[in-house]
PDB file of N, H, CA, C and O in Angstrom:
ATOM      1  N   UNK A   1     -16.622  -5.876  -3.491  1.00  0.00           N
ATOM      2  CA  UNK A   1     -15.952  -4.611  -3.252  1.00  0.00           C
ATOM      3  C   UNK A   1     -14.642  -4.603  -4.038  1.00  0.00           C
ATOM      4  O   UNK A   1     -13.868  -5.532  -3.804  1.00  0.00           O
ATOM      5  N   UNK A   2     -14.256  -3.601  -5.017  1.00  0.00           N
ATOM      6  H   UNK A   2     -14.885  -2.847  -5.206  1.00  0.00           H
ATOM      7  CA  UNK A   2     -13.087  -3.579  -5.593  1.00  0.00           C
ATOM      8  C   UNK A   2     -12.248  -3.106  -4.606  1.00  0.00           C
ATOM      9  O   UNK A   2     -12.529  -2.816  -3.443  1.00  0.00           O
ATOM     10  N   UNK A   3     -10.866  -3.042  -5.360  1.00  0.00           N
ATOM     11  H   UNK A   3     -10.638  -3.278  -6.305  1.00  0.00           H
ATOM     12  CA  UNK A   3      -9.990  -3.049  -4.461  1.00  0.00           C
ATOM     13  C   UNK A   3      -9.436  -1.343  -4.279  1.00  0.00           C
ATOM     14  O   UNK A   3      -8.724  -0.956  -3.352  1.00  0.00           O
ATOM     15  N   UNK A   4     -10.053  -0.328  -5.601  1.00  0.00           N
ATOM     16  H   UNK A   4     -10.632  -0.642  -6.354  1.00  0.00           H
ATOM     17  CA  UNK A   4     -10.143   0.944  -5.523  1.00  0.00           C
ATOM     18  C   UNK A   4     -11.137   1.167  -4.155  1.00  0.00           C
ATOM     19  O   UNK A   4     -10.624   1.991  -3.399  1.00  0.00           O
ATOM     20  N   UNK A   5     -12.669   0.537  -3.561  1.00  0.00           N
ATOM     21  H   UNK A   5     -13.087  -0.133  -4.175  1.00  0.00           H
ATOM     22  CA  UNK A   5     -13.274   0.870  -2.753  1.00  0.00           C
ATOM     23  C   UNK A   5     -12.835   0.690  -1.871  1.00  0.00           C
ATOM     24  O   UNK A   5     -13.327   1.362  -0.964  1.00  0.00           O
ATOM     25  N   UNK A   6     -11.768  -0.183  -1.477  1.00  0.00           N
ATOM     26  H   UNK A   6     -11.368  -0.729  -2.214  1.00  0.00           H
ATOM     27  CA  UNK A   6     -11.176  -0.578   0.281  1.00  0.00           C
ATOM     28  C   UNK A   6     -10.203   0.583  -0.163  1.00  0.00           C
ATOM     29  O   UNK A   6     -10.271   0.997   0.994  1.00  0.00           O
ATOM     30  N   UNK A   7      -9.378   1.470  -0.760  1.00  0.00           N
ATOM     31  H   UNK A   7      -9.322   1.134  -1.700  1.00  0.00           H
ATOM     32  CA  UNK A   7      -7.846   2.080  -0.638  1.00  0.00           C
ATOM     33  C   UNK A   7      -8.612   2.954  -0.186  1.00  0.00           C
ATOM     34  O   UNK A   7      -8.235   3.376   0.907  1.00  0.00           O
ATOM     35  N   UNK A   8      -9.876   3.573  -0.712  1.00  0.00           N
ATOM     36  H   UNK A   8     -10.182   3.230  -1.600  1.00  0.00           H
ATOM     37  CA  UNK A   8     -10.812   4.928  -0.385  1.00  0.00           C
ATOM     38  C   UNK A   8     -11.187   4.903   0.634  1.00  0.00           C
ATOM     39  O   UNK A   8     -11.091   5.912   1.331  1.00  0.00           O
ATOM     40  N   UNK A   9     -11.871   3.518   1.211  1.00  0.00           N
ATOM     41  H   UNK A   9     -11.950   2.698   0.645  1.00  0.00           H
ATOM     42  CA  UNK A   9     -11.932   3.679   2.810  1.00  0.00           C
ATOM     43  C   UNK A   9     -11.512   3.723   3.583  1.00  0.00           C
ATOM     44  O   UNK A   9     -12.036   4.089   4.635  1.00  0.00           O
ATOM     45  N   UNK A  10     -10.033   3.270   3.401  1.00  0.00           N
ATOM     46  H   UNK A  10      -9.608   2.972   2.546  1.00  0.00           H
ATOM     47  CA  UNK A  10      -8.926   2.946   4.549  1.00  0.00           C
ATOM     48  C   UNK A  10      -8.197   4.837   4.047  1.00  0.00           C
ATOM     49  O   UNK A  10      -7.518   5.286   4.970  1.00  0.00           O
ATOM     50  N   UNK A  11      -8.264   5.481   3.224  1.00  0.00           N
ATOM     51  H   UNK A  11      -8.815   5.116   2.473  1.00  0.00           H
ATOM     52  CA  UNK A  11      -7.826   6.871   3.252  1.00  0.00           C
ATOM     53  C   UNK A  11      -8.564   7.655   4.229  1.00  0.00           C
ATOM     54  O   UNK A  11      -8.240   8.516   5.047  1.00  0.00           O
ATOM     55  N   UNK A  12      -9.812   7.016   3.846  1.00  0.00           N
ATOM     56  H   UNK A  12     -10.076   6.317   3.181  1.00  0.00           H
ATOM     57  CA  UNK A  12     -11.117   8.062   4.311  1.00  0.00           C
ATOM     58  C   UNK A  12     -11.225   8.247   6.155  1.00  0.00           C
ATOM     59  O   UNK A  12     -11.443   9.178   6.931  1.00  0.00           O
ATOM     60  N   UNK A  13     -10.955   6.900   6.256  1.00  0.00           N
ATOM     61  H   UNK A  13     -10.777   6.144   5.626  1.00  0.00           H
ATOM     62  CA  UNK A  13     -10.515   6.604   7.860  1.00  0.00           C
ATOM     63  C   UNK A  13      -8.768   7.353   8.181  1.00  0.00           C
ATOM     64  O   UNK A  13      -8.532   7.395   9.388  1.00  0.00           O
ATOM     65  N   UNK A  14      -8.214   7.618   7.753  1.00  0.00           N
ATOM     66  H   UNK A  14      -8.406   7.585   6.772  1.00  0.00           H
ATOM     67  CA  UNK A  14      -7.349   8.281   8.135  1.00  0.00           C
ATOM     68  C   UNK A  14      -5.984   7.324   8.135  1.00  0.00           C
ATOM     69  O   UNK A  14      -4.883   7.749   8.484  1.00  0.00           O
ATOM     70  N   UNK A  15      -6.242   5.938   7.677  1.00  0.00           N
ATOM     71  H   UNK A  15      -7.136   5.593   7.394  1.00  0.00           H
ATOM     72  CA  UNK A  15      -5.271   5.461   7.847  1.00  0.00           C
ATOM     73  C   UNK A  15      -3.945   5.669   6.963  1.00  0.00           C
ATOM     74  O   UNK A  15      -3.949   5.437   5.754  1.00  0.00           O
ATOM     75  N   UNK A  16      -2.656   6.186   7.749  1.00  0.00           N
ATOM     76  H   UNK A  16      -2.653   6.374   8.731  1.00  0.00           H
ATOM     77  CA  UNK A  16      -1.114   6.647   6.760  1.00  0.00           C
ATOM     78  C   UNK A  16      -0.903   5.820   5.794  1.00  0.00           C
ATOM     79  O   UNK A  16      -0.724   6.050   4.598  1.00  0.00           O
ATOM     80  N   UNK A  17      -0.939   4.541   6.542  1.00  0.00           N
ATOM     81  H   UNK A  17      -1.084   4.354   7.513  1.00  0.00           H
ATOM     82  CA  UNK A  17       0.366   3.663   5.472  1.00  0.00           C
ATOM     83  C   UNK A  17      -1.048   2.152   5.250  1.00  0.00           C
ATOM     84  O   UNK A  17      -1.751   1.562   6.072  1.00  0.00           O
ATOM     85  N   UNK A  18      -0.874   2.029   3.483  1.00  0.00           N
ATOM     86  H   UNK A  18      -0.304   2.509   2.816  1.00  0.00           H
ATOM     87  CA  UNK A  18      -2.084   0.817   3.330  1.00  0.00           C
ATOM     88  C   UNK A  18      -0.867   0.309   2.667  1.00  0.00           C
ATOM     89  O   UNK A  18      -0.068   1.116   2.191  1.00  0.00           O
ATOM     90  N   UNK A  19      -0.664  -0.944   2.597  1.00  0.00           N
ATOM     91  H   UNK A  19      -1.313  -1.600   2.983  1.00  0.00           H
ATOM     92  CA  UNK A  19       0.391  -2.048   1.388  1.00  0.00           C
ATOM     93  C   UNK A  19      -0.679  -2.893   0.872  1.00  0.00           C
ATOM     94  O   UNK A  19      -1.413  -3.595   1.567  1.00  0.00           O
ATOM     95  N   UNK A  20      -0.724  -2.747  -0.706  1.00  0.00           N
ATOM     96  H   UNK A  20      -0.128  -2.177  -1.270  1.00  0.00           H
ATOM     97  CA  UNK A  20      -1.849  -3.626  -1.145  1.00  0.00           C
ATOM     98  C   UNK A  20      -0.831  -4.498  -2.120  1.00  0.00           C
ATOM     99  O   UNK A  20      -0.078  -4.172  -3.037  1.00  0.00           O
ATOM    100  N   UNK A  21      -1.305  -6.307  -1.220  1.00  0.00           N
ATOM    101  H   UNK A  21      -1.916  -6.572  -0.475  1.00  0.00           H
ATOM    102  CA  UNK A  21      -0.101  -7.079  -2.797  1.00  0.00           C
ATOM    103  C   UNK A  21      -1.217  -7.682  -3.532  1.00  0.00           C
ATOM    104  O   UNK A  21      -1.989  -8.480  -3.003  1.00  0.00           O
ATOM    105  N   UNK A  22      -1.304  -7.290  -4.786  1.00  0.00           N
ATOM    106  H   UNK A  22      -0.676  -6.641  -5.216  1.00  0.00           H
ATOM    107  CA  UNK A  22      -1.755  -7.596  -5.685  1.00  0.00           C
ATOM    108  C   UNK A  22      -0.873  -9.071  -6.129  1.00  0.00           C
ATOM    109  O   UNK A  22       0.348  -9.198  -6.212  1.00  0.00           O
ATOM    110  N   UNK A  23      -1.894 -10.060  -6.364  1.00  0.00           N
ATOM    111  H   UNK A  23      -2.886  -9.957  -6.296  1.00  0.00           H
ATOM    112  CA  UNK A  23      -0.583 -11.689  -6.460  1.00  0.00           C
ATOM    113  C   UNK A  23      -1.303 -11.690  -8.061  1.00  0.00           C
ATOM    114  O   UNK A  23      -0.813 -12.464  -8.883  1.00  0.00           O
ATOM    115  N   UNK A  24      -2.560 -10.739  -8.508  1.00  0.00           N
ATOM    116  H   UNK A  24      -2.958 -10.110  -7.840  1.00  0.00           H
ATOM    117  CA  UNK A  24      -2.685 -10.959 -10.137  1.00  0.00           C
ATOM    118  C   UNK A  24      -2.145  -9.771 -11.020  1.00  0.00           C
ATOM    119  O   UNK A  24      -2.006  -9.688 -12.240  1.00  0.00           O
ATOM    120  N   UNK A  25      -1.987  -9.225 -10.400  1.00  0.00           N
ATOM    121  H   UNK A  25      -2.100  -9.292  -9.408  1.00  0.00           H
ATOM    122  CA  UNK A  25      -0.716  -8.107 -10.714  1.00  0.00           C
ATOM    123  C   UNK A  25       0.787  -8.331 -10.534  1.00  0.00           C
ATOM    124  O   UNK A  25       1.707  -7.568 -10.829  1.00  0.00           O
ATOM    125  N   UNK A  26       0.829  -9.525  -9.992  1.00  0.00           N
ATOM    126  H   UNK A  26       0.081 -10.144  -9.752  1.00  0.00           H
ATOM    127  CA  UNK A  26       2.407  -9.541  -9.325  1.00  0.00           C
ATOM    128  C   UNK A  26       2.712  -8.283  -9.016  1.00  0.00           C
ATOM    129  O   UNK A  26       3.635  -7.899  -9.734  1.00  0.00           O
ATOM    130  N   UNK A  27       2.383  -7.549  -8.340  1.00  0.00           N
ATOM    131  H   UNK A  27       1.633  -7.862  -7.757  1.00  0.00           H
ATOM    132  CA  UNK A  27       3.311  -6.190  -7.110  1.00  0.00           C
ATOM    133  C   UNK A  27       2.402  -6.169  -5.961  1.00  0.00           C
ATOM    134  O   UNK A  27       1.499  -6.752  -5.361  1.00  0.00           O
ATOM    135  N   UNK A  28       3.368  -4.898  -6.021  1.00  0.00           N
ATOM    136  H   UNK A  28       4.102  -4.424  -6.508  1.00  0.00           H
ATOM    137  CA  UNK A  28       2.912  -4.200  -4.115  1.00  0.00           C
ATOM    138  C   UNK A  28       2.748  -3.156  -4.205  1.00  0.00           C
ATOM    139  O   UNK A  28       3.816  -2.615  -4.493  1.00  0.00           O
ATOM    140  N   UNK A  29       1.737  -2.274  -4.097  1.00  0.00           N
ATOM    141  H   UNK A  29       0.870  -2.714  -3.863  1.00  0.00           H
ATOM    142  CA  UNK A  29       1.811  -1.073  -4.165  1.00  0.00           C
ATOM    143  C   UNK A  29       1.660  -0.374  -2.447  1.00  0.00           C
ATOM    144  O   UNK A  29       0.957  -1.022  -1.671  1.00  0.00           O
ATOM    145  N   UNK A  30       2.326   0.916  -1.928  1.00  0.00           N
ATOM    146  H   UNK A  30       2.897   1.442  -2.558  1.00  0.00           H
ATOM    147  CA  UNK A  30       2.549   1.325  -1.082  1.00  0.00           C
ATOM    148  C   UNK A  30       1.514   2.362  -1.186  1.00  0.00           C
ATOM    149  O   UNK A  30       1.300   2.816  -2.310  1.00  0.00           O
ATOM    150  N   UNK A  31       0.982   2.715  -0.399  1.00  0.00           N
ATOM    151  H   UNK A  31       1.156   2.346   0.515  1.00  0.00           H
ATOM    152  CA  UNK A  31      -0.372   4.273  -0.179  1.00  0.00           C
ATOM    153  C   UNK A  31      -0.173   4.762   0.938  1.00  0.00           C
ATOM    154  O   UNK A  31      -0.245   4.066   1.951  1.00  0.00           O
ATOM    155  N   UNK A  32       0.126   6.108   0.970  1.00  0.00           N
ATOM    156  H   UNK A  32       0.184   6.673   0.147  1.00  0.00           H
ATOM    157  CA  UNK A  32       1.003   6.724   2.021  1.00  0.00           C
ATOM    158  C   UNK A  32      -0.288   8.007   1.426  1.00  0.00           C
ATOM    159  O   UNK A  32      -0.987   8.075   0.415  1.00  0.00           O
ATOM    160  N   UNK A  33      -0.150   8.733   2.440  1.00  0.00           N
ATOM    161  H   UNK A  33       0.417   8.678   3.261  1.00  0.00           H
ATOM    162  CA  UNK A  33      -0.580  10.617   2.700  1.00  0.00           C
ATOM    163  C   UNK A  33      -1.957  10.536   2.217  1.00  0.00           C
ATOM    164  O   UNK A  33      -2.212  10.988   1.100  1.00  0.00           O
ATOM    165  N   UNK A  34      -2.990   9.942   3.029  1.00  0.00           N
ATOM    166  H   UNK A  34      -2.783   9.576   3.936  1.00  0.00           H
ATOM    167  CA  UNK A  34      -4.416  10.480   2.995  1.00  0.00           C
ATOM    168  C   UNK A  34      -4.658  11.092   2.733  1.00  0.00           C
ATOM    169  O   UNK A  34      -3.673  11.780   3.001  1.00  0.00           O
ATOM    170  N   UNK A  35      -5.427  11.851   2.198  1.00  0.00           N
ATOM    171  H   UNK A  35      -6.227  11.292   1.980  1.00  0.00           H
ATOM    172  CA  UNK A  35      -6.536  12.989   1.667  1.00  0.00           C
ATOM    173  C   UNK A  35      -7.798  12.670   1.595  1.00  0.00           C
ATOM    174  O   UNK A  35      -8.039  11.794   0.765  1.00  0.00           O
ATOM    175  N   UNK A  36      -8.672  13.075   2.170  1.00  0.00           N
ATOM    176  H   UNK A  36      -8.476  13.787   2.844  1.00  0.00           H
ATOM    177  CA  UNK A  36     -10.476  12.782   1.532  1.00  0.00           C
ATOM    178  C   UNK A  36     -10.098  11.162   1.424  1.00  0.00           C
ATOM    179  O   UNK A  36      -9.276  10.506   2.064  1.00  0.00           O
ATOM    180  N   UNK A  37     -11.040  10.765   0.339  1.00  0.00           N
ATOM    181  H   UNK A  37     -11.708  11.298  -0.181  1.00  0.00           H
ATOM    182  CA  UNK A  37     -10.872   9.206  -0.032  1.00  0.00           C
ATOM    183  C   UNK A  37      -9.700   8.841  -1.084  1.00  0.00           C
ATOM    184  O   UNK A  37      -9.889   8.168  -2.097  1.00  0.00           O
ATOM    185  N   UNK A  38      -8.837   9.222  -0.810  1.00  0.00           N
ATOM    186  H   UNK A  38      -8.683   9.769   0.013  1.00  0.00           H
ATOM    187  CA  UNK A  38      -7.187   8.383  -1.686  1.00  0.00           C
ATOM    188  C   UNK A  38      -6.075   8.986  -1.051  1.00  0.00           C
ATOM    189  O   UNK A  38      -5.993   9.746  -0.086  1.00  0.00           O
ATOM    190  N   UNK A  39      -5.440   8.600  -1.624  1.00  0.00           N
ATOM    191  H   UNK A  39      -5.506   7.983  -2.407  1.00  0.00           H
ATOM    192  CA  UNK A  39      -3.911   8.764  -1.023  1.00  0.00           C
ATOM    193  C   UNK A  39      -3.298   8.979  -2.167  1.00  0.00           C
ATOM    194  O   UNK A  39      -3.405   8.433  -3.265  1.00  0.00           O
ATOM    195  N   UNK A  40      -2.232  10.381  -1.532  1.00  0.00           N
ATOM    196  H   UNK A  40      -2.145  10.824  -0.640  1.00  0.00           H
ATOM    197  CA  UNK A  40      -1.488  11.222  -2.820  1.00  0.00           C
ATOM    198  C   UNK A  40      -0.394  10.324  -3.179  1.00  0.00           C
ATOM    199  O   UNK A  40      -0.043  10.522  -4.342  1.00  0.00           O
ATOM    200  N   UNK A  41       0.175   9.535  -2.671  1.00  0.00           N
ATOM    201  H   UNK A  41      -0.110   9.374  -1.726  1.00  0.00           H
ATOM    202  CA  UNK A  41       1.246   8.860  -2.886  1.00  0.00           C
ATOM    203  C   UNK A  41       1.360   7.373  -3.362  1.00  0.00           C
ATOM    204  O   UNK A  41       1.184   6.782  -2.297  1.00  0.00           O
ATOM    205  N   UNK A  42       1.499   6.656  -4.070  1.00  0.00           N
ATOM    206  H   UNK A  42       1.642   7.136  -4.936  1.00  0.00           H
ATOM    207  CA  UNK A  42       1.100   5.268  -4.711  1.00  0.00           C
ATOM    208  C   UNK A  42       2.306   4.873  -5.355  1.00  0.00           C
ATOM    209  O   UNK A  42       2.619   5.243  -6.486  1.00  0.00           O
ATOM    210  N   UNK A  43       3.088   4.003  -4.521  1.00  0.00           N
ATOM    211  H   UNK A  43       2.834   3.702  -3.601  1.00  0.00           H
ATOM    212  CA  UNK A  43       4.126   3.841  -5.330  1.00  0.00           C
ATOM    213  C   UNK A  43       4.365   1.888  -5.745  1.00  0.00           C
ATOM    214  O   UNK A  43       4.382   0.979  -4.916  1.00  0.00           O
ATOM    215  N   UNK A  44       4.456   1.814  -6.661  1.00  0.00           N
ATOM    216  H   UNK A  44       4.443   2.553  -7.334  1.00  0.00           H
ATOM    217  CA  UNK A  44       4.364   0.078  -6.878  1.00  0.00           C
ATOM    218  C   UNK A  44       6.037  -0.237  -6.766  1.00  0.00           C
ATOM    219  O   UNK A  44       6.990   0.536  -6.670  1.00  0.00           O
ATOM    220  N   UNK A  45       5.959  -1.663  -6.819  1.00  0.00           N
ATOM    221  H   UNK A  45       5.185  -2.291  -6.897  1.00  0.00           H
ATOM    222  CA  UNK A  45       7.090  -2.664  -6.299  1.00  0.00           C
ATOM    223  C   UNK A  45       6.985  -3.545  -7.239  1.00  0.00           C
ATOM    224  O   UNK A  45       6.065  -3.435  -8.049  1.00  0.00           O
ATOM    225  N   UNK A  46       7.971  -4.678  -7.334  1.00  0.00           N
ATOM    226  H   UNK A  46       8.719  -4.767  -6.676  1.00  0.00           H
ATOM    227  CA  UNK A  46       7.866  -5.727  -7.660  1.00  0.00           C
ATOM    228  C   UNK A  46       7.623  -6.900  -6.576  1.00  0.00           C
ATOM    229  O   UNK A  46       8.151  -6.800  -5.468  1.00  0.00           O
ATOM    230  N   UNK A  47       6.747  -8.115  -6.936  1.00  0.00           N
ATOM    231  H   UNK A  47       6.318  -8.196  -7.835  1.00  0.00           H
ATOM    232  CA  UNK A  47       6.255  -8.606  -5.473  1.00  0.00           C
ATOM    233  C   UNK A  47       7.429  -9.072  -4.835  1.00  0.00           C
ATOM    234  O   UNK A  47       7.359  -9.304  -3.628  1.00  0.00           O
ATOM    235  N   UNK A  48       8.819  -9.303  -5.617  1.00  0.00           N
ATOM    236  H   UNK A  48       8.876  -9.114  -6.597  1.00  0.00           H
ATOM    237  CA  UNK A  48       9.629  -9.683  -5.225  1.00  0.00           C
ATOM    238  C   UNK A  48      10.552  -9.011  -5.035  1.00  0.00           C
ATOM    239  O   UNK A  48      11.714  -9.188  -5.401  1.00  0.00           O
ATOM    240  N   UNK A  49       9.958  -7.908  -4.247  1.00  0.00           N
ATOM    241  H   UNK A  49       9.014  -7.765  -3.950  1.00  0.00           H
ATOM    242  CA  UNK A  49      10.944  -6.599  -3.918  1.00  0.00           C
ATOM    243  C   UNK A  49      10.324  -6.589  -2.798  1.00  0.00           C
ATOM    244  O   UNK A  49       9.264  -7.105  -2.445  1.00  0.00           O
ATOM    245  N   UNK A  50      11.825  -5.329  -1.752  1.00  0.00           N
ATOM    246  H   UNK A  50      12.687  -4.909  -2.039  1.00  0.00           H
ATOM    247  CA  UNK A  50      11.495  -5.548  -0.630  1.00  0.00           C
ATOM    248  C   UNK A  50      10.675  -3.639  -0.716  1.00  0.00           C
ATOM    249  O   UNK A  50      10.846  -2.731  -1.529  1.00  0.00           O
ATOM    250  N   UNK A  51       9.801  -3.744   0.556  1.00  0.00           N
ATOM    251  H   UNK A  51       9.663  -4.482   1.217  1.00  0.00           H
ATOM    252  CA  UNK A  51       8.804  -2.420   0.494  1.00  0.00           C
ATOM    253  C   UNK A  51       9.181  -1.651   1.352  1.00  0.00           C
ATOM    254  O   UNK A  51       8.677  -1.879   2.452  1.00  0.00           O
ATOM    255  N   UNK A  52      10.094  -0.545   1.295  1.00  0.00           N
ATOM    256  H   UNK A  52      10.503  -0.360   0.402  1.00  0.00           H
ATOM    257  CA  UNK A  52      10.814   0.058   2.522  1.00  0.00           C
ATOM    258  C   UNK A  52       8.835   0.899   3.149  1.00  0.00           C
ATOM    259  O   UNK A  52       7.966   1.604   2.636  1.00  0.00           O
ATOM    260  N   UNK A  53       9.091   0.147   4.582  1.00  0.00           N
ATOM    261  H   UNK A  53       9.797  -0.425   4.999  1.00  0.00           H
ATOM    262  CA  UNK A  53       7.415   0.633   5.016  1.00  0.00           C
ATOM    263  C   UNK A  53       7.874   1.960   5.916  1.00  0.00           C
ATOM    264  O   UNK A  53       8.999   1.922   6.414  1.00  0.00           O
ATOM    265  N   UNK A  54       7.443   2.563   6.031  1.00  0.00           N
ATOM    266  H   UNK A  54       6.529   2.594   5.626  1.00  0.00           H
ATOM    267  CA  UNK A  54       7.686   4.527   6.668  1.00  0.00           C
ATOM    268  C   UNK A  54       6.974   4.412   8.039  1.00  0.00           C
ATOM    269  O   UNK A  54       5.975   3.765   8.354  1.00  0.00           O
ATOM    270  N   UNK A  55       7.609   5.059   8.612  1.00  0.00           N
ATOM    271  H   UNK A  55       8.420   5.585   8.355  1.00  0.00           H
ATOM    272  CA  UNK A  55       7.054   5.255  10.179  1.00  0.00           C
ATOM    273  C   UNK A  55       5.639   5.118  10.036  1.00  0.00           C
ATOM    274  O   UNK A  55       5.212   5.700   9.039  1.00  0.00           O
ATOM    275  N   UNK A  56       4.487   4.323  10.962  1.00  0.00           N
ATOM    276  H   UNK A  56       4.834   3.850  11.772  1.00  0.00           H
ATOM    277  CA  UNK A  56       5.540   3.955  12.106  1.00  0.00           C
ATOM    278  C   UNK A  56       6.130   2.554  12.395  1.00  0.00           C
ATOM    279  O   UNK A  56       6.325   1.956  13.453  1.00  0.00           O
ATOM    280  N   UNK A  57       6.322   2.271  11.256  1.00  0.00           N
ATOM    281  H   UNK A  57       6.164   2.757  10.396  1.00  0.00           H
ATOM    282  CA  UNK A  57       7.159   1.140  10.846  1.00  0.00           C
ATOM    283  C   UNK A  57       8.103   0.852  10.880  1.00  0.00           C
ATOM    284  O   UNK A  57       8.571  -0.018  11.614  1.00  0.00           O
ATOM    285  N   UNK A  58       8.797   1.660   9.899  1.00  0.00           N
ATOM    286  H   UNK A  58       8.417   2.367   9.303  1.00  0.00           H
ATOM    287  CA  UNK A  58      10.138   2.027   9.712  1.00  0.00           C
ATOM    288  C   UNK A  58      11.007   0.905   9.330  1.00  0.00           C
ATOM    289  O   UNK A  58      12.209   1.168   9.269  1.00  0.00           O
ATOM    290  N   UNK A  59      10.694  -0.105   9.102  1.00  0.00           N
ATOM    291  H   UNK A  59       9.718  -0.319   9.151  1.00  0.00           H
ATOM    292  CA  UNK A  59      11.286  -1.567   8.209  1.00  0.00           C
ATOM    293  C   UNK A  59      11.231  -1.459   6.849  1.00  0.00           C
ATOM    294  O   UNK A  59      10.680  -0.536   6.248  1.00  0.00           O
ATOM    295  N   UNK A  60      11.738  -2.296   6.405  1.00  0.00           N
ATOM    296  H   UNK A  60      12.186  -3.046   6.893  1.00  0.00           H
ATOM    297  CA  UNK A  60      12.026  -3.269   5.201  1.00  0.00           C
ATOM    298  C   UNK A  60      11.089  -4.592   5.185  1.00  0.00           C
ATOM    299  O   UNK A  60      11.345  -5.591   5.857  1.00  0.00           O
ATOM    300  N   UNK A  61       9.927  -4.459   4.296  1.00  0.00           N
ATOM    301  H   UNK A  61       9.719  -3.647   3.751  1.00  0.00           H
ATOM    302  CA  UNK A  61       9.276  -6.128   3.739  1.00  0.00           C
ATOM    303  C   UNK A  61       9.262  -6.728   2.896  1.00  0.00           C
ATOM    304  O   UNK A  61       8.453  -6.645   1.971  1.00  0.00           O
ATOM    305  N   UNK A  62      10.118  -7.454   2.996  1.00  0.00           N
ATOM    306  H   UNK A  62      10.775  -7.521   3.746  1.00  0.00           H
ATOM    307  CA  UNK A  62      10.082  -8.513   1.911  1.00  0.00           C
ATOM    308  C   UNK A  62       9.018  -9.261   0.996  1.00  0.00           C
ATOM    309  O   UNK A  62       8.598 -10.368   1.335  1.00  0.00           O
ATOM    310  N   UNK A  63       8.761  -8.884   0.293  1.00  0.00           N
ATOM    311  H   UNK A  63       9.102  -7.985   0.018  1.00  0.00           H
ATOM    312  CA  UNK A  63       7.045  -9.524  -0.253  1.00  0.00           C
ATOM    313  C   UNK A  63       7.260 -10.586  -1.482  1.00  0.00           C
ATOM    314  O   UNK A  63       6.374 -10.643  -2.335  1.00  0.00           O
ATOM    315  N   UNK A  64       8.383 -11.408  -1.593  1.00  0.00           N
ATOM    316  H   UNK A  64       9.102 -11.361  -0.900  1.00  0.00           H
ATOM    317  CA  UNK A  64       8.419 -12.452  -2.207  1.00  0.00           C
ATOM    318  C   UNK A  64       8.428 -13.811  -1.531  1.00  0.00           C
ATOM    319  O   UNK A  64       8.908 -14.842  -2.002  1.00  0.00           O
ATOM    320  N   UNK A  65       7.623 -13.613   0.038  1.00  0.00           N
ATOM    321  H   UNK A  65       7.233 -12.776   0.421  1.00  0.00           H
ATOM    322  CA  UNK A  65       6.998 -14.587  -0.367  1.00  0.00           C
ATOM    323  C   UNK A  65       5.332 -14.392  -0.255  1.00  0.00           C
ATOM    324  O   UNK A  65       4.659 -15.241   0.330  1.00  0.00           O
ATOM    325  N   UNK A  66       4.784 -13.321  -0.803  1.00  0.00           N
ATOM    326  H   UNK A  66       5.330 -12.631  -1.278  1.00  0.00           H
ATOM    327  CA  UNK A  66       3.335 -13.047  -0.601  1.00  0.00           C
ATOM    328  C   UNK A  66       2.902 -13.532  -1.942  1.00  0.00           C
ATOM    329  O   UNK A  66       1.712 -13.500  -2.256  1.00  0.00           O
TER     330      UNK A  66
END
């Protein structure tokens, strides 16, 4: 299963907030606002950046050490 087929299912299910860390990409990308199968919003990081996570979270994650 690529990793485009899990973001589509976890949209498709309705879930808000997905954090995917890519460790062969070095980042983090954030997927916020479902639609159908994706999410309008995709914003990348550096892995060694912190991921401000959005309600209902509402923290700061640190992803250097993922």
């Amino acid at each position: 299963m690529s990793l485009c087929e899990v973001c589509g299912g976890t949209a498709r299910a309705g879930i808000p907030v997905y954090l995917l860390i890519d460790r062969e990409a070095d980042q983090a990308v954030l997927y916020t606002e479902p639609v159908g199968e994706e999410y309008r919003r995709k914003v990348p990081y550096k892995r060694s950046e912190a991921v401000p996570l959005p309600a209902p979270f509402g923290f700061e994650l640190d992803t250097g050490a993922f």
